[in-house]
C-alpha positions in Angstrom: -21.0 7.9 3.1 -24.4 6.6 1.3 -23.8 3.4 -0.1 -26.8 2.3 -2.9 -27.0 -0.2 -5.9 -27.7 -4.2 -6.5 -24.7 -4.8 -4.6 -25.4 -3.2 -1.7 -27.4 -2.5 0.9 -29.3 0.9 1.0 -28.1 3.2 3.7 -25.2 5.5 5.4 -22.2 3.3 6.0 -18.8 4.1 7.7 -16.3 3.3 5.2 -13.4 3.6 7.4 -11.0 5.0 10.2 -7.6 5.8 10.7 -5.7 6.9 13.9 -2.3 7.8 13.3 0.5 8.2 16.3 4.0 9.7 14.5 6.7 10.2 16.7 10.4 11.9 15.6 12.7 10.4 17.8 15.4 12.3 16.4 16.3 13.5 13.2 17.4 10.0 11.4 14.4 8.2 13.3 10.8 8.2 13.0 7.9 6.2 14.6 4.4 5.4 12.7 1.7 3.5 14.4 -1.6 3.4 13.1 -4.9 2.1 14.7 -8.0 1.8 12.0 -11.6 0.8 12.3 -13.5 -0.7 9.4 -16.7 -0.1 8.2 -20.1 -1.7 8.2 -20.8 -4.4 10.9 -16.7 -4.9 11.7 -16.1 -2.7 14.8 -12.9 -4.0 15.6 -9.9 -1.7 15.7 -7.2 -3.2 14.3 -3.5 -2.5 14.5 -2.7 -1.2 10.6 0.7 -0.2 10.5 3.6 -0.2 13.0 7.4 0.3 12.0 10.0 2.3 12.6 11.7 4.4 9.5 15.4 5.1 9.7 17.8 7.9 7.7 20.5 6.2 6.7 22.0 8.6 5.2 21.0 11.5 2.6 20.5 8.7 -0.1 19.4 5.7 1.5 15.9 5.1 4.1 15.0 2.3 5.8 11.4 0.7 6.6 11.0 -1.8 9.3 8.1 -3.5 10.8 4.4 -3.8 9.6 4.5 -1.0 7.0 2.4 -0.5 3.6 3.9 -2.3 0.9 5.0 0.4 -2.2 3.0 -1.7 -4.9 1.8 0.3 -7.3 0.0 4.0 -7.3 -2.8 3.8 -4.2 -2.3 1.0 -2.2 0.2 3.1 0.0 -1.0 6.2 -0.4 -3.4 8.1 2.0 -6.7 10.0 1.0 -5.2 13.1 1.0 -2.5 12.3 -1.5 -5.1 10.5 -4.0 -8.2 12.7 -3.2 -7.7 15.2 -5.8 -8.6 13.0 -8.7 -10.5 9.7 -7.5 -13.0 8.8 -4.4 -12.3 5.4 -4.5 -9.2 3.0 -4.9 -9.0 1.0 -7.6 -10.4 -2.2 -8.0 -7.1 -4.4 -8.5 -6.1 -3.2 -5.2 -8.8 -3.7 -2.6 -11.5 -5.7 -5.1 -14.9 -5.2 -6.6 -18.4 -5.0 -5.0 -19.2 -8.4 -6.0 -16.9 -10.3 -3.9 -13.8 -10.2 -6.3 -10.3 -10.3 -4.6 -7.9 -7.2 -5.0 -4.0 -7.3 -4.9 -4.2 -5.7 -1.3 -7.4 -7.4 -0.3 -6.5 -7.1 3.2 -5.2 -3.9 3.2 -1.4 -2.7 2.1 1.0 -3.5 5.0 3.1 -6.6 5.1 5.7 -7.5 7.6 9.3 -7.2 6.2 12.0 -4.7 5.7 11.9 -1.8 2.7 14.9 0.4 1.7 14.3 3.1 -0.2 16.8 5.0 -2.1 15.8 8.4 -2.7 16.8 10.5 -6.2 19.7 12.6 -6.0 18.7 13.9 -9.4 15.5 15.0 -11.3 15.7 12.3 -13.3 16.1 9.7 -11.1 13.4 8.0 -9.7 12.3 6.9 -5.7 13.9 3.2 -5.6 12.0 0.6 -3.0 13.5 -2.4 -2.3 11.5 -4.9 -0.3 11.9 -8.2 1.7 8.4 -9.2 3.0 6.0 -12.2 4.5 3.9 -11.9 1.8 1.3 -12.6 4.5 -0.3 -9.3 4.9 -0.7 -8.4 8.8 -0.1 -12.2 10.0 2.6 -14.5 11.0 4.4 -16.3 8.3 3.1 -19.8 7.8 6.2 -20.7 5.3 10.0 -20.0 4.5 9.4 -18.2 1.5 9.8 -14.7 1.3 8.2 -12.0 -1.1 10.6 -9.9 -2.9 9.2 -5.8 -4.4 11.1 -3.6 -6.8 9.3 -0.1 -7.2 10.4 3.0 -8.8 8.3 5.9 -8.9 9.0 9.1 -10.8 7.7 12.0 -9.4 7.3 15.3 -11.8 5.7 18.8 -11.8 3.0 17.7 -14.0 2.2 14.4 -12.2 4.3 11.0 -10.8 4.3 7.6 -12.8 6.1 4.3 -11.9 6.2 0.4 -12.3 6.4 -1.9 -9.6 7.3 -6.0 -9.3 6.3 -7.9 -6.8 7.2 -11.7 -6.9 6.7 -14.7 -3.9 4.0 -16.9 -2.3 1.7 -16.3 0.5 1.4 -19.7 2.6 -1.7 -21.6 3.6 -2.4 -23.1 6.7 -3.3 -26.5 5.2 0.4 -28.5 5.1 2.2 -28.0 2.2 0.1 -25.9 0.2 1.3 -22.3 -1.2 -0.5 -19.6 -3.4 1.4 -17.6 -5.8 1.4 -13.7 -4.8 3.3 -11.9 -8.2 2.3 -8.9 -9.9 3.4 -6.3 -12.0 2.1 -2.9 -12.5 2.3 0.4 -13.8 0.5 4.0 -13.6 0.6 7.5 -13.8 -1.2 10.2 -12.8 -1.2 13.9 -14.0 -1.9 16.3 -11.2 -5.2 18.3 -12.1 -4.6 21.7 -13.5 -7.9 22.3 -13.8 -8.1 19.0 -15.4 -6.0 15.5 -14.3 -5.9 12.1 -15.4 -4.8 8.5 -13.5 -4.7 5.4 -14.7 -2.9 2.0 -13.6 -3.1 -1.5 -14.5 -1.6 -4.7 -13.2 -1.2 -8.3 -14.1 
């Protein structure tokens, strides 16, 4: 892409690879590991995601490993889900131009465990339950945990949801902790010609 503006330098810049490997193991058990590539200066792949998810059963999934953390509307969600409506992901997730911190600042997936309880209804919505670091893609540098709710409603028309997220992410100076808690909620109506998405968190 062509980046331009005050807060940037003028030229084409590569915003940003994925590589994914998906294996089915069988039909309960699928593999995801994914190699990206950032932009600008940074060329060093990285390892992104890397987990395991298990049928339970016909209600009940289970994440485990480095995986994307279900917060909120985009910070899980690929290009091609989100593409329709906006080019870029919104600025409480990954931050602003001028060097301001976004929820998912260093990308979506955490380390941890998420079970996910899918609707047996059309009225019910997708249940995540999650049990994370709270340290993005790095060891744990405390005992505390992060703790997710997220239900996401997915309809004809569009999908909306909330989500929780409540815990601390540690520091490596002794003793010191930073609170990592949010809540959010969005929607998006699927474009028919015209769509809509918004979201907000706090």
């Amino acid at each position: 892409r062509y980046d331009t503006g005050d807060s940037y330098e003028d030229g084409f810049n590569f915003r940003r690879m994925f590589l994914n490997v998906i294996s089915r193991v069988n039909d309960r058990t699928m593999g995801v590991i994914t190699l990206t590539r950032a932009g600008g200066t940074d060329t060093d792949v990285d390892l992104y995601n890397a987990f395991v998810d298990y049928k339970i059963n016909e209600q009940w999934n289970v994440q485990v490993g480095q995986v994307p953390n279900w917060f909120g509307l985009e910070g899980w969600e690929g290009s091609s889900a989100r593409g329709r409506l906006v080019l870029e992901r919104a600025a409480i997730l990954e931050g602003g131009a001028a060097g301001t911190q976004g929820f998912c600042f260093k990308g979506a997936p955490d380390r941890g465990v998420w079970f996910r309880h899918n609707p047996t209804t059309p009225q019910e919505p997708l249940v995540v339950l999650g049990l994370c670091n709270g340290e993005f893609r790095s060891s744990d540098v405390n005992t505390a945990k992060n703790v997710s709710v997220d239900l996401k409603w997915q309809r004809e028309w569009g999908l909306f949801g909330a989500s929780w997220l409540n815990g601390t992410m540690g520091n490596t100076v002794a003793g010191q902790e930073n609170p990592r808690e949010a809540f959010g909620a969005y929607a998006r109506l699927f474009p028919a010609p015209w769509g809509l998405q918004a979201e907000w968190a706090g």
